[in-house]
C-alpha positions, 0 to 999 in steps of 0.5 A: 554670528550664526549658529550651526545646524545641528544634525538631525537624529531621526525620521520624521513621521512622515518618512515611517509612515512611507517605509511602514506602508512599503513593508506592508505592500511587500508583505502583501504581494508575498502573501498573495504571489509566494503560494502560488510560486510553491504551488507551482513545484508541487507536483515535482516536490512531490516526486522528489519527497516520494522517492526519497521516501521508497528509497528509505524503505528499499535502504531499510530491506537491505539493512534488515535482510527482510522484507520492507516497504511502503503502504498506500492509504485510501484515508478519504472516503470521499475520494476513493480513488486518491492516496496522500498518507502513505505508511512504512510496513514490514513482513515479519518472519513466519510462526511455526510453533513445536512442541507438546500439544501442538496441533492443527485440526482442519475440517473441511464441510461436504458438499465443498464449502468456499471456507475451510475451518482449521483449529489450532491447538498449541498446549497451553501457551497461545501467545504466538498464535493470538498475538502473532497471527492477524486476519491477511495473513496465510496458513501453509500446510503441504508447503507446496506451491497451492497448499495455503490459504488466505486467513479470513476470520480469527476466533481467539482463544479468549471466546472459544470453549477451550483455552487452549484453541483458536479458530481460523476461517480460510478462504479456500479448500486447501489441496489434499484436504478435500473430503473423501466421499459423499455427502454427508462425509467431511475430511478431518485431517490433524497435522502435528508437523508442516504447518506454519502462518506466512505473515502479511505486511504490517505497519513498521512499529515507531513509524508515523504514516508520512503525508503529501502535501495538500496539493497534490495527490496520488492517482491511483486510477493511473497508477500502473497496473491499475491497484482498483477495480474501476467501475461504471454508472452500472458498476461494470468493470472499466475495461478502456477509456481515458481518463481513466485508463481503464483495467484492461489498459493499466492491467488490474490485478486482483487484491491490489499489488499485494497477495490476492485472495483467491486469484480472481476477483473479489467475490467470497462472503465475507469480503476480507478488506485488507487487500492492501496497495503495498510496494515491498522490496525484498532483502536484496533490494528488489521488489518483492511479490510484484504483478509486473516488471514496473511498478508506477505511481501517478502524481498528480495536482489537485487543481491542475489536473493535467500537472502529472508526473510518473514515479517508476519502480522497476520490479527486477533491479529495485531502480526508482526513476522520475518520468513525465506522462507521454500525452500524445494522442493514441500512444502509451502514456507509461511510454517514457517509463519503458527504457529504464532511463530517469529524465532527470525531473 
């Protein structure tokens, strides 16, 4: 009589060396292929991340009643003109200390100086005026429309020979307190009412900067209007050219998109380096402070250079929207952005 087969209970060693061979070649082509497909929806990943990050910080205005926005930073500085870390900002209200012994003390030099030295006098608390104020930020004075200036230097009181005093270095001869007469005259005017500092933008205490990711970028050489002043070999302003558009195309603005030094080019010694690229919206979701009716950034990849999408911020409505760069010949590329309408990318 025959005995019955009994049932095998395993693989042989043949037939795991086969599936382990199979699982390795699968886990191979993913390696090599699965990169590239993400690769692929970098720049559109990027669009979609970006813009959730504005509107979070549009959110954040309304949520706060004041002023919140968005930093660009230019952390690579062997690529000037690329952004990949951005950073949450706020504008805090501004300082107006009262009280005994608070006082400003303006002096302005003849003949007319491009600085004006104001000392603040505040008793013996200066803790607003230390802590408080930072270089960007503005003194007001008359509260008229041209009775500020830009704050270019800070003498803290700690190195100063009264306590109870800081310095602060102007970038401008603030109007009304331009000396009365010739050389060698000077104008000392003491304020004891009418003065305050606006506070620039700062970074959003809490909040980490947020990063791109590593292949794609923003381009701020097409971003709209231009946050650079693109030169040539012969450090020339960059009037036309593509690409880049040059700042008669993209239309550069002084001091960045944020407040400018003096309304002109940056041209006072010292040069104030915090002409920051802020997008800020203000308490009613629109942004605030803006050069332009659009607001655009460029993003780009870093190994297809042609791989570009638009993200559109409409200054008037606080609207974000997705584009894609118009690359027919001799017409504007920012084209698609002018009707208001998101394609949808």
């Amino acid at each position: 009589m025959r005995t019955p087969r009994t049932p095998r209970r395993g693989f042989t060693l043949i037939e795991l060396l086969v599936v382990i061979a199979i699982i390795v070649l699968l886990a191979t082509l993913g390696f090599l292929f699965l990169p590239n497909l993400d690769r692929n929806k970098g720049v559109p990943n990027a669009v979609a991340q970006l813009n959730g990050w504005i509107n979070v910080t549009k959110q954040q205005a309304l949520r706060d009643h004041r002023p919140h926005g968005i930093r660009l930073i230019v952390d690579d500085p062997n690529n000037p003109t690329r952004c990949t870390s951005l950073q949450y900002i706020e504008q805090p209200d501004p300082i107006a200390p009262r009280g005994a012994g608070v006082y400003v003390q303006v002096t302005t030099p003849n003949p007319p100086a491009t600085n004006t030295t104001v000392t603040l006098y505040t008793g013996p608390n200066l803790t607003d005026w230390d802590l408080g104020v930072e270089v960007g930020d503005y003194l007001e004075l008359t509260g008229g429309p041209s009775g500020f200036a830009q704050i270019l230097a800070i003498t803290p009181a700690s190195t100063t020979p009264s306590p109870n005093r800081c310095t602060l270095v102007l970038d401008r001869v603030i109007d009304g307190t331009e000396p009365p007469g010739p050389p060698p005259a000077q104008r000392t005017a003491t304020m004891f009412t009418g003065f305050r500092v606006i506070r620039a933008p700062r970074p959003l205490v809490g909040e980490p900067m947020v990063q791109l990711h590593k292949d794609v970028y923003i381009d701020l050489t097409w971003c709209y209007p231009c946050p650079l002043l693109l030169a040539d070999a012969a450090n020339k302003p960059v009037l036309v050219g593509s690409p880049p558009y040059g700042n008669l195309y993209t239309g550069f603005k002084p001091g960045a998109w944020g407040p400018t030094n003096n309304g002109s080019l940056i041209t006072q010694v010292p040069p104030l380096a915090v002409n920051n690229i802020d997008l800020m919206f203000n308490s009613s979701g629109f942004v605030a402070n803006a050069p332009t009716g659009r607001l655009i950034l460029a993003i780009r990849h870093v190994d297809r250079p042609t791989d570009m999408l638009l993200i559109c911020v409409y200054t008037r409505t606080g609207k974000i929207t997705a584009h894609n760069v118009n690359d027919t010949p001799g017409v504007d590329p920012y084209g698609f952005t002018t009707d208001g309408n998101s394609p949808g990318l």
